[in-house]
C-alpha positions in Angstrom: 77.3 -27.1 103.4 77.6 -23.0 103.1 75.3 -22.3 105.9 76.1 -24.9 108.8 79.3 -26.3 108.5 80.9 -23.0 106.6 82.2 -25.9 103.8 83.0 -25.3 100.0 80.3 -26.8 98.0 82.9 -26.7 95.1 85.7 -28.8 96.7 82.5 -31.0 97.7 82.3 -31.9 94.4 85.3 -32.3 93.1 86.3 -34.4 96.5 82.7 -36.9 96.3 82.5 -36.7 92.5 82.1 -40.7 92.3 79.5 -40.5 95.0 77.2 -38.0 93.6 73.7 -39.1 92.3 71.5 -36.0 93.8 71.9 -32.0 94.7 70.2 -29.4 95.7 70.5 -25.9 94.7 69.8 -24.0 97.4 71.7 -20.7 98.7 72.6 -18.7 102.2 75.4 -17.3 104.3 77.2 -18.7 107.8 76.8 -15.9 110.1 78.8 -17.5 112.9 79.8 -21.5 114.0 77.3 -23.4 115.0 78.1 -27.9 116.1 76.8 -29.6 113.2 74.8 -32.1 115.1 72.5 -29.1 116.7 71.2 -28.5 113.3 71.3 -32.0 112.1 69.9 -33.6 114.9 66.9 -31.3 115.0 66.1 -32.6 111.0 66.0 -36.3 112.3 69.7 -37.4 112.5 69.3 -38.0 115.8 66.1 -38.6 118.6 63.7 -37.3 116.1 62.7 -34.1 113.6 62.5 -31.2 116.2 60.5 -28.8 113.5 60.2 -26.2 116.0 64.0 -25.6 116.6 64.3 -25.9 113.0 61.7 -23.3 112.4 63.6 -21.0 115.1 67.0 -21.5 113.7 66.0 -20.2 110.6 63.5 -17.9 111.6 66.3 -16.4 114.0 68.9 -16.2 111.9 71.3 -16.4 114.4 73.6 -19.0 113.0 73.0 -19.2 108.9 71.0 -17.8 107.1 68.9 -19.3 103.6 69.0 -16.6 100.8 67.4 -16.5 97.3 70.0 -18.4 94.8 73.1 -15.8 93.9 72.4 -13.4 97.2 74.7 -16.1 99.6 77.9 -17.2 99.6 77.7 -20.1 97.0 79.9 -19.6 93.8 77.4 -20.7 91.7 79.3 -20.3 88.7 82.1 -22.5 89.8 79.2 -25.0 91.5 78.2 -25.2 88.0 81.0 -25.6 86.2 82.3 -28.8 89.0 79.1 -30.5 88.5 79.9 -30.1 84.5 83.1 -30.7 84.8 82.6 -34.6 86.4 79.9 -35.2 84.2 76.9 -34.7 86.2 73.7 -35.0 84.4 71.0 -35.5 87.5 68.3 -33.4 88.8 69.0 -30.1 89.9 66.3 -29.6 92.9 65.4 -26.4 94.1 65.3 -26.1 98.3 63.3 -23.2 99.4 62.4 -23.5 103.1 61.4 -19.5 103.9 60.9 -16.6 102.0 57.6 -14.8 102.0 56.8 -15.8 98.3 57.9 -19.0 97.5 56.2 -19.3 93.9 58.5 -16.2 92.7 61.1 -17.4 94.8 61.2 -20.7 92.9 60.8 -18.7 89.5 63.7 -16.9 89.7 65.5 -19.8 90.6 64.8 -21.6 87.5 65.5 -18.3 85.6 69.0 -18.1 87.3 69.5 -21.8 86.8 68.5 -21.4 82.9 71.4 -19.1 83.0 74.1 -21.3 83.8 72.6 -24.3 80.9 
């Protein structure tokens, strides 16, 4: 939501509360306006999974931008506290697609997470 359509992942909740049975905690920055269906067609949405314009959207950085959790734009303390606040009890699942160490990438992740419980 953050990095491609520049949305508030807290007003998400509150607004789709009923709706929600899954999230990912995952982390990044909008570094300028890029159509949604670019992004979302090159994950499957639409002909098929294009991985490398995927791979060269993120690898370029020329749109968003994934960041370790708490270094993007995500309130996570507000994200939180509207998944607590609505009663959300499901999995928390931690979405790491770069990073040059992914094992202490997802590590710290559950530390920071472990914060918020």
């Amino acid at each position: 939501m953050v990095m491609v359509t520049g949305d508030d992942p807290v007003s998400g909740v509150k607004l789709l509360k009923d709706y929600i049975v899954h999230t990912h905690v995952k982390d990044g920055v909008r570094l300028k306006p890029v159509d949604p269906r670019a992004v979302y067609d090159a994950v499957g949405y639409g002909e098929g999974v294009n991985h490398e314009k995927i791979s060269q959207m993120v690898a370029e950085g020329e749109y968003f931008r994934e960041l370790p959790l708490g270094k993007g734009a995500v309130d996570f303390s507000e994200y939180f506290k509207a998944l607590k606040e609505i009663g959300y009890q499901g999995y928390l699942t931690i979405e790491r697609e770069v990073g040059i160490n992914p094992i202490k990438d997802i590590s710290d992740t559950i530390e920071f997470i472990k914060a918020y419980k």
